[in-house]
C-alpha positions as CSV (number, residue, x, y, z in Angstrom):
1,X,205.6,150.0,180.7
2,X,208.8,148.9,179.4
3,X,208.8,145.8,177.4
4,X,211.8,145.8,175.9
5,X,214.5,148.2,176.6
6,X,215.1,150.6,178.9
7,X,218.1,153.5,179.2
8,X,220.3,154.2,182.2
9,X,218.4,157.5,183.0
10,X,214.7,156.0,183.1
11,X,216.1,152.6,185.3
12,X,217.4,155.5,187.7
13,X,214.0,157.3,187.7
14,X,211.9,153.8,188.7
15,X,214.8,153.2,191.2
16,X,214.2,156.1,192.8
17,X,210.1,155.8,193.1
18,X,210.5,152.1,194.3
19,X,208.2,151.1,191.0
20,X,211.1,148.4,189.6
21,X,212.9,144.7,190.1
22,X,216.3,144.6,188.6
23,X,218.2,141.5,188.2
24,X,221.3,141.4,187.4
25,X,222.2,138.8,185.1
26,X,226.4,138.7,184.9
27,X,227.7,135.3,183.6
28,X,230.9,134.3,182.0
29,X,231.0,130.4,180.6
30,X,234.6,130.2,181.5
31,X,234.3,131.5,184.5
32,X,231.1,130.3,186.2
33,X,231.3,132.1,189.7
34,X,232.9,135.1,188.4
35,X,228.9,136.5,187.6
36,X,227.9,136.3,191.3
37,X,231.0,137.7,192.8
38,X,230.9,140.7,190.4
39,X,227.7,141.1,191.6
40,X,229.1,140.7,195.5
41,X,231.4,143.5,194.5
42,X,229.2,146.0,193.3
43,X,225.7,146.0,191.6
44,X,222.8,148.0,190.8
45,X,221.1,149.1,193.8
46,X,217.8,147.4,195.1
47,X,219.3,144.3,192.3
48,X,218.5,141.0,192.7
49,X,221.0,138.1,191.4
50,X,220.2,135.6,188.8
51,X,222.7,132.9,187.4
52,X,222.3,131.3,183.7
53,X,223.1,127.8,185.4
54,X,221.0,127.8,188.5
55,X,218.3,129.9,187.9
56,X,217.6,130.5,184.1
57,X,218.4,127.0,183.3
58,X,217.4,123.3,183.8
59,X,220.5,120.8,184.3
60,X,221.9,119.1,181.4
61,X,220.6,116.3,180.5
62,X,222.1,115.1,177.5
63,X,219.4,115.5,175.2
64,X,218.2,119.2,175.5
65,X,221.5,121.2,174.9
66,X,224.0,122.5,177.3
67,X,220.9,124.9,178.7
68,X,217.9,123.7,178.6
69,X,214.5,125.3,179.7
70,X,213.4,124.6,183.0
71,X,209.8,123.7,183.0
72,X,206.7,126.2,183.9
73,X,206.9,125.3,187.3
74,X,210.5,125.9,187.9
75,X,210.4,129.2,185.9
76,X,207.9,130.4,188.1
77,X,209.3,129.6,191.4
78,X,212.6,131.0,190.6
79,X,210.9,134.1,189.8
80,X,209.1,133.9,192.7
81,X,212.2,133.8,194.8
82,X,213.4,136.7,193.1
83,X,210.9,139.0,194.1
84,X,209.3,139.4,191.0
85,X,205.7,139.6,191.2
86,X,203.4,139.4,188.1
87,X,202.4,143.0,188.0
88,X,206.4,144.3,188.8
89,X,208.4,146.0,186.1
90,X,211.3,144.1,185.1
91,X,214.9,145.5,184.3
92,X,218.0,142.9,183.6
93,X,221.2,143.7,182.6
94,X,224.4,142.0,182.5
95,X,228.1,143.2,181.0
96,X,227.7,141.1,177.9
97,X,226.1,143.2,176.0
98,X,222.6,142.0,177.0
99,X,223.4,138.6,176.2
100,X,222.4,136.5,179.4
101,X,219.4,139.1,180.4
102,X,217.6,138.9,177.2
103,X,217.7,135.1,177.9
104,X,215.5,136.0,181.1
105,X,213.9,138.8,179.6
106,X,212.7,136.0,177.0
107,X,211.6,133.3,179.9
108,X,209.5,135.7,181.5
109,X,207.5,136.7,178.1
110,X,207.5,132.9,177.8
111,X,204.8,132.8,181.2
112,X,203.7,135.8,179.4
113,X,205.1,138.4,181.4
114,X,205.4,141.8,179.2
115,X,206.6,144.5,181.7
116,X,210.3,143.3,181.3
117,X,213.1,145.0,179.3
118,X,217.0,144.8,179.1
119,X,219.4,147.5,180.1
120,X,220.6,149.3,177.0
121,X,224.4,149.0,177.4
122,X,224.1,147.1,180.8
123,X,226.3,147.1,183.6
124,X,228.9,149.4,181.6
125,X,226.6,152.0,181.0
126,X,225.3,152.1,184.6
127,X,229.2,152.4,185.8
128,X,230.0,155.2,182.7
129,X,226.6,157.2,184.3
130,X,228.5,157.8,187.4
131,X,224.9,156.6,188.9
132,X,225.0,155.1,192.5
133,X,226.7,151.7,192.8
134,X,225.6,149.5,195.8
135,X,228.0,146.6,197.4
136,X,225.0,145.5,200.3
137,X,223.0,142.9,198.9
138,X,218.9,143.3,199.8
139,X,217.2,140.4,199.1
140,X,213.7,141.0,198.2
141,X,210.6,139.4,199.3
142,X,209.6,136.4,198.0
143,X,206.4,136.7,195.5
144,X,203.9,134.6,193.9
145,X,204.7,134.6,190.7
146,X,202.6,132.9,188.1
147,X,202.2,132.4,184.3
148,X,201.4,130.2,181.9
149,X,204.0,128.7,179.5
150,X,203.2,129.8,175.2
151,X,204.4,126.9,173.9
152,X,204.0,128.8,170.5
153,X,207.3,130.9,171.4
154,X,209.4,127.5,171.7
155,X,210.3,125.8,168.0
156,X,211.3,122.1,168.8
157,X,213.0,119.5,167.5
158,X,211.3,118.0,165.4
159,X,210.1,121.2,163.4
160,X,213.6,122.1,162.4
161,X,215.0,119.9,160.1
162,X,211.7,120.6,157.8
163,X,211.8,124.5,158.9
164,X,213.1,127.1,156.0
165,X,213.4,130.2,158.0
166,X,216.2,129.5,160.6
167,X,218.6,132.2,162.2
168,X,221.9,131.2,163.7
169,X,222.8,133.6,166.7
170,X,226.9,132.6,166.7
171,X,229.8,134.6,165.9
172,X,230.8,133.3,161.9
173,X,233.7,131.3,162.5
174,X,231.3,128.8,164.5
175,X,229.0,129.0,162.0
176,X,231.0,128.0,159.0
177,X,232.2,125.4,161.2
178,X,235.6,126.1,161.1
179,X,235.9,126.4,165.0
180,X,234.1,124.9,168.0
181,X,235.0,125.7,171.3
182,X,232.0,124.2,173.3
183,X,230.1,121.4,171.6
184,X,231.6,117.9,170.4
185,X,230.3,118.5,166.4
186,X,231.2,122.2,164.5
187,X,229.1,123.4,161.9
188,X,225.2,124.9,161.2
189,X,221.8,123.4,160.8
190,X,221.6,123.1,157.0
191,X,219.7,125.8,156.0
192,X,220.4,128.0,158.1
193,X,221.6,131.8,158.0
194,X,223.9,133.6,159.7
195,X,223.1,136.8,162.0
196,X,225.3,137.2,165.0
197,X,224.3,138.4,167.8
198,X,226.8,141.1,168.2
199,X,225.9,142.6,165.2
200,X,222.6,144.3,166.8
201,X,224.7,146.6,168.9
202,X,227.2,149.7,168.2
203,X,230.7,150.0,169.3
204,X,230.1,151.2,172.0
205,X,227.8,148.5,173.3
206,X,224.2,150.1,172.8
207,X,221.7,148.4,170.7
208,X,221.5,149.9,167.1
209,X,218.2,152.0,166.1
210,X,215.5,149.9,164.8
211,X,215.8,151.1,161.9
212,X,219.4,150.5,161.5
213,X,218.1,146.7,163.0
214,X,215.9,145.8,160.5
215,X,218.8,147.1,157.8
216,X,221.4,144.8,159.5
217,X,218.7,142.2,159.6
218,X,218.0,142.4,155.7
219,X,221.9,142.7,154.7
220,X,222.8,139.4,156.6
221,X,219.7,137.3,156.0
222,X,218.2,139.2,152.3
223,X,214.7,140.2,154.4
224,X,213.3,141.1,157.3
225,X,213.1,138.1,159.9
226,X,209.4,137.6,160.7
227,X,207.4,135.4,163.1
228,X,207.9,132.1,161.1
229,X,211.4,133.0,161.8
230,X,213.2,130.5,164.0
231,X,216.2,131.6,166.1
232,X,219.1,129.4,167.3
233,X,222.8,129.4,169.1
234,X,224.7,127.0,170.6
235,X,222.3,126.9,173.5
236,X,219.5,128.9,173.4
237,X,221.1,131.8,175.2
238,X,222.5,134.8,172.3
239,X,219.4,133.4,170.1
240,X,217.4,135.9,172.8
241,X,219.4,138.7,171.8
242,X,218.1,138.2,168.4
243,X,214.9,137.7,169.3
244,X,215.0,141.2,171.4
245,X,216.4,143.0,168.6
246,X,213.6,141.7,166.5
247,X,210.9,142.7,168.8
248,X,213.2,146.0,169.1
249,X,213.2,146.7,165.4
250,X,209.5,146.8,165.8
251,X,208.6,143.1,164.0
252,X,206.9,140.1,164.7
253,X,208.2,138.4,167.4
254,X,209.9,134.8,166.1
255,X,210.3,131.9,167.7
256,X,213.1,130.4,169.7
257,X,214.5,126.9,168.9
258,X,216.5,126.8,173.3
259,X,218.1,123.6,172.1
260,X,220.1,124.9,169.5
261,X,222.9,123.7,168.0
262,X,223.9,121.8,171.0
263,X,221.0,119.9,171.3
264,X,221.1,119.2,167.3
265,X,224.8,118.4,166.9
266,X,224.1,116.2,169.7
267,X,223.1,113.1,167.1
268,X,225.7,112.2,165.1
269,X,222.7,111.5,162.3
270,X,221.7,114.5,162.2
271,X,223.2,116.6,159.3
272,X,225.7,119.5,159.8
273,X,226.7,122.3,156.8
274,X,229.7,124.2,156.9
275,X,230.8,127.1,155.3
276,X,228.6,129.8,154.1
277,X,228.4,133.4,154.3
C-alpha cells in the first residue's frame, strides 16, 4: 500500500498489472481550463481527470474561503464518478509540484481512505521517464465509493484565533503581507509561522528526504510540527502539501484549517499581522 508517495517507476509497475486509479490533478488559478486541456493533450495512461473547482471543491460562498470543502456526500460521489472504489489504490499527480493532488490526496484520507499517495515529481517526472504518454481519454467505471468524514482532521474557525500552533503554507512575501494577489486583506493570522510550501521539495521538484523534512520543518518553525499543529494557506489547497510532507517526514499527522486565510481575512474584525520572518 502506498499512502503517501509514490515514484515514477512503481506508478509504472501498478499501471501495468491493472492494480491502480490515477488522477490527474493539473490546475493553474489564472488559467482555469488550461488543467483539463493539458490533460486532453496528453496524460498518464488509464488517468482519470479531477479539477480543484468542480470536483475537489464546494462553490464559494462567501464565508468559507475561495475553496471550500464539499461536504461528505459530495466527496463521495465525486469519487464515485471517478472510479475510485474504497479498496483501489490511489495515485495523483499534477505539474505543480504536488500542490493540487495532495489537496485530493488529503480529502480522501478525510473519508478515511489510506491507499492514496502523490506522484513524487508529478507530471514532469512522468514526461523526464520517457514512460508511455496517452492522448485517449478512458473513463472508468463509476464506483460506490463511501467514507465517513473525521471531523478531527478539519480545525475550524472558531478554534484559530485561540490556537498557538499554526502553520502558514504561502510563499513569504504573502505572509509578511507585503503582497496579495488573490484575497481583498494581506497579511497572516497573528501567531502564526511561516513554512512554505515549496520549501518541502528540491530543485528539481522531488520532495526532500524526511529527514531533510523534519530539518526544514525545525529551521523555519524552531520544532518539529506535530498533531496539535494547524496548517493554513490562502485556501486550504498548498496547506495539503504541508500536511503530506509532515506525514512524509514520518510525524503525527496535523490538522488542516481549509478556510484559511481567505476565509479569515474575510471579516474585516478579525485581526491581521504583518511582517515576520
Amino acid at each position: 500500500m502506498y499512502s503517501n508517495l509514490i515514484a515514477v517507476a512503481e506508478l509504472s509497475g501498478l499501471i501495468e498489472s491493472g492494480s491502480v486509479c490515477v488522477v490527474d490533478c493539473r490546475f493553474n488559478l489564472s488559467d482555469k481550463v488550461a488543467g483539463r486541456l493539458a490533460f486532453e493533450i496528453g496524460h498518464i495512461p488509464g488517468a482519470v481527470y479531477a479539477d480543484l473547482e468542480q470536483d475537489l471543491s464546494a462553490p464559494p460562498n462567501g464565508a468559507c474561503g475561495r475553496h471550500p470543502l464539499p461536504g461528505a456526500a459530495q466527496i463521495a460521489e465525486v469519487f464515485s464518478r471517478l472510479g475510485i472504489s474504497n479498496d483501489a489504490q490511489v495515485v495523483l499527480y499534477d505539474d505543480a509540484g504536488g500542490m493540487i493532488a495532495a489537496r485530493g490526496w488529503w480529502m480522501l484520507r478525510y473519508l478515511g481512505h489510506r491507499k492514496a499517495a502523490v506522484l513524487d515529481g508529478g507530471w514532469n517526472a512522468w514526461q523526464g521517464s520517457s514512460a508511455v504518454i496517452e492522448t485517449v481519454q478512458r473513463p472508468r467505471a463509476i464506483t460506490h465509493f463511501s467514507g465517513v468524514e473525521d471531523r478531527e482532521r478539519l480545525a475550524m474557525m472558531g478554534e484559530i484565533a485561540a490556537h498557538c500552533d499554526l502553520v502558514d503554507a504561502r510563499e513569504p512575501k504573502r505572509y509578511r503581507g507585503e503582497m496579495e494577489p488573490l484575497d481583498p486583506r494581506a497579511g497572516h493570522i497573528p501567531g502564526a509561522k511561516n513554512y512554505f510550501f515549496q520549501g518541502n521539495l528540491d530543485d528539481r521538484g522531488f520532495f526532500l528526504q524526511p529527514t531533510e523534512l523534519r530539518r526544514a520543518f525545525i529551521v523555519a518553525l524552531g520544532k518539529l510540527p506535530s498533531s496539535e499543529t494547524v496548517h493554513y494557506c490562502g485556501s486550504g489547497v498548498s496547506a495539503c502539501h504541508n500536511i503530506l510532507a509532515q506525514v512524509y517526514a514520518g510525524l503525527d499527522e496535523p490538522r488542516l484549517y481549509c478556510g484559511s486565510w481567505s476565509e479569515w481575512c474575510a471579516d474585516p474584525e478579525r485581526p491581521a499581522a504583518h511582517g515576520g520572518a
